[in-house]
C-alpha positions in Angstrom: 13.9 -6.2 7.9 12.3 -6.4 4.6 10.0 -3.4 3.1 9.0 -3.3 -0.4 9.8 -0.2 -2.1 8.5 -0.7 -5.6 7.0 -3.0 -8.7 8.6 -3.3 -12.0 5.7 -2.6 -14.4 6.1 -2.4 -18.5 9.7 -2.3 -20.2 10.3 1.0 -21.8 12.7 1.5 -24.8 14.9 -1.6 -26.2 17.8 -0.6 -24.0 16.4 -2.8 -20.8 14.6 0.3 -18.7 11.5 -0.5 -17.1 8.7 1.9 -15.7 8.6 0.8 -11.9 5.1 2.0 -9.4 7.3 3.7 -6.6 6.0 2.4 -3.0 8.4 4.3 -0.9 8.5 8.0 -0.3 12.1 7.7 -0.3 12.8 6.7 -3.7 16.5 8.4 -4.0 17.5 6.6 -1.1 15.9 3.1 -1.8 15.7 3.3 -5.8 19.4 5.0 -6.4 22.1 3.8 -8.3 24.1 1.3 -6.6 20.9 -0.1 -4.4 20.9 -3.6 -4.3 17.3 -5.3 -4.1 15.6 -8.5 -2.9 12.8 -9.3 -5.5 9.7 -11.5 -5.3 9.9 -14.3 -7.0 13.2 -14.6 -5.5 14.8 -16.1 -8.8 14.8 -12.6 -10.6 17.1 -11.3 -8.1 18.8 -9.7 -6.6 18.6 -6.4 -9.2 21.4 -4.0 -8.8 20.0 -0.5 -9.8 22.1 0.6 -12.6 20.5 3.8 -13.2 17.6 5.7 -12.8 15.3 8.6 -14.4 12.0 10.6 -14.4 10.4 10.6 -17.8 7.0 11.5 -17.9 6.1 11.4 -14.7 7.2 8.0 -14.3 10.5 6.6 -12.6 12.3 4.3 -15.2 15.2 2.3 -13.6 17.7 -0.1 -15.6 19.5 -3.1 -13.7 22.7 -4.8 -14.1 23.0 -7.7 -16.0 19.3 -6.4 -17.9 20.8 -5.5 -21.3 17.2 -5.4 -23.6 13.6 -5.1 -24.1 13.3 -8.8 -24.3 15.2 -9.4 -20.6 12.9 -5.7 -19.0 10.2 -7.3 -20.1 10.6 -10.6 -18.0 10.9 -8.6 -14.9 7.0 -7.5 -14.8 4.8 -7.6 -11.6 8.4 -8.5 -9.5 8.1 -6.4 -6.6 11.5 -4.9 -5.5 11.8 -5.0 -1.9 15.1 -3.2 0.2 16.3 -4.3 3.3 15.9 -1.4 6.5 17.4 -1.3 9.9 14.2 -2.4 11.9 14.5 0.8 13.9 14.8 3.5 11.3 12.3 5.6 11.2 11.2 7.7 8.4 12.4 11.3 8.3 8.7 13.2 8.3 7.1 12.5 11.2 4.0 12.1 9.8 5.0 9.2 7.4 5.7 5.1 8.8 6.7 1.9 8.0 4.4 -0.9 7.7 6.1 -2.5 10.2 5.3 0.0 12.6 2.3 0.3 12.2 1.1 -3.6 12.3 -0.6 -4.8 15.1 -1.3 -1.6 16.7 -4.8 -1.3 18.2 -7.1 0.3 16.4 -10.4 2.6 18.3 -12.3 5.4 17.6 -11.9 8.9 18.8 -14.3 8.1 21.6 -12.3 5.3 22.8 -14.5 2.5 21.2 -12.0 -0.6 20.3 -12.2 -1.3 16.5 -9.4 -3.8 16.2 -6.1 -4.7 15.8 -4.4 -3.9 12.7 -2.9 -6.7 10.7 -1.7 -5.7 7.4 -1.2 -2.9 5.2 -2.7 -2.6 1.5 -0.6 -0.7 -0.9 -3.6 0.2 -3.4 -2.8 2.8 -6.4 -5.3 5.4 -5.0 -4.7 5.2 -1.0 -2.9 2.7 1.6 -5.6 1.1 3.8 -5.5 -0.3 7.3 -6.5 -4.0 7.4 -8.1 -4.6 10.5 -9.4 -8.2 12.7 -12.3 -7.5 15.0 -12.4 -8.7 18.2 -15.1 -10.5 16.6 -12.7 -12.5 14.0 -14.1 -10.1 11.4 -12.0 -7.7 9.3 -12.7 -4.3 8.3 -10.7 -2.2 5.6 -10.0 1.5 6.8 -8.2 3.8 4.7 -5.1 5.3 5.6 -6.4 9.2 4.7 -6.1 12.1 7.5 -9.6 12.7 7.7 -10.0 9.1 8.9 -7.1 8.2 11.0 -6.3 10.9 12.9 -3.4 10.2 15.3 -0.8 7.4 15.1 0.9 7.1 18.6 3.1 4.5 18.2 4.3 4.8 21.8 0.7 3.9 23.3 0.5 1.1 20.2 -3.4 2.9 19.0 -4.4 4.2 15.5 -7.1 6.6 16.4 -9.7 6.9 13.8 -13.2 9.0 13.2 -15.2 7.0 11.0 -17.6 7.8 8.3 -21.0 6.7 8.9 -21.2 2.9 8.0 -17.4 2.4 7.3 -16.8 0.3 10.5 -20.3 -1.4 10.8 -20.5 -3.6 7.6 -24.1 -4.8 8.7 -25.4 -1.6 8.9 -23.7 -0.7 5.5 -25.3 -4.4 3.9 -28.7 -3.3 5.3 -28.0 0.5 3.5 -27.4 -0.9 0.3 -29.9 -3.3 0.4 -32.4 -0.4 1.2 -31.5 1.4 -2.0 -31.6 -1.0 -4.1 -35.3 -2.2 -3.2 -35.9 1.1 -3.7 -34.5 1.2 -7.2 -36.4 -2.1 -8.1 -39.9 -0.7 -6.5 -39.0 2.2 -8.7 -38.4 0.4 -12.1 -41.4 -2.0 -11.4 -43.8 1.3 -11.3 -42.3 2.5 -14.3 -42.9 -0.4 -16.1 
């Protein structure tokens, strides 16, 4: 199985490093020297990690066979994806792979069905569940503790305690639409 692990972003230096957004909370393990990776678009790799630093806060790899700015710099936006044994597991308990976690039901502490969870988005701030209603609708819930507070991957549920308005878009629409007839009432009587 397939999980990707990280994006190559800017070139850094004239040597052929590159600054790469970790998506793996393994990155010794997955982004060492020595680790082979699929890429997407498949005709940049495979990359072989070369080497590997923290400058700045920032992981900076260099690949083989990636001897300049010029060649680091044609790697940007390639995601870098490592292939897993489908049943590893991560080492904290409290961490998953995407894989796990796709297509488990999704309800509410109370027991009310929410969904079915179909992908995972990888966003800088937070991961969020993506979720089809029974409906055919989605809704976005993100992965944070205070939202989602049990995985049991044995029962197939996320359990979740929602924030008013998170998993009823109408009611959210009709919110919003509240406010801002009360910002334009507002402005027109200040006029």
């Amino acid at each position: 199985m397939q999980l990707v692990v990280g994006r190559i972003g800017r070139a850094h230096g004239i040597k052929g490093e590159v600054t790469v957004e970790v998506r793996t909370d393994e990155p010794e393990l997955r982004l060492g020297p020595g680790a082979v990776l699929v890429t997407d678009p498949a005709g940049v790799g495979p990359l072989t990690v070369e080497s590997g630093r923290v400058h700045s806060g920032r992981l900076l790899l260099r690949f083989a066979g990636v001897p300049d700015r010029t060649a680091a710099e044609a790697l940007r936006n390639t995601l870098l994806i490592a292939e897993v044994d489908p049943d590893e597991t991560p080492e904290d308990p409290d961490e998953f792979y995407d894989h796990q976690l796709v297509d488990l039901d999704v309800v509410t502490v109370d027991g009310t069905e929410v969904g079915r969870i179909t992908e995972i988005a990888h966003l800088p701030s937070q991961d969020l569940f993506i979720v089809e209603r029974p409906d055919g609708g989605e809704v976005m819930i993100p992965f944070v503790e205070e939202i989602v507070t049990e995985i049991d991957l044995e029962a197939q549920r996320a359990v979740v305690d929602p924030p008013p308005g998170l998993l009823d878009a109408e009611q959210a629409v009709i919110a919003g639409s509240r406010d801002e007839s009360a910002d334009a009432s507002g402005s027109e009587g200040d006029r």
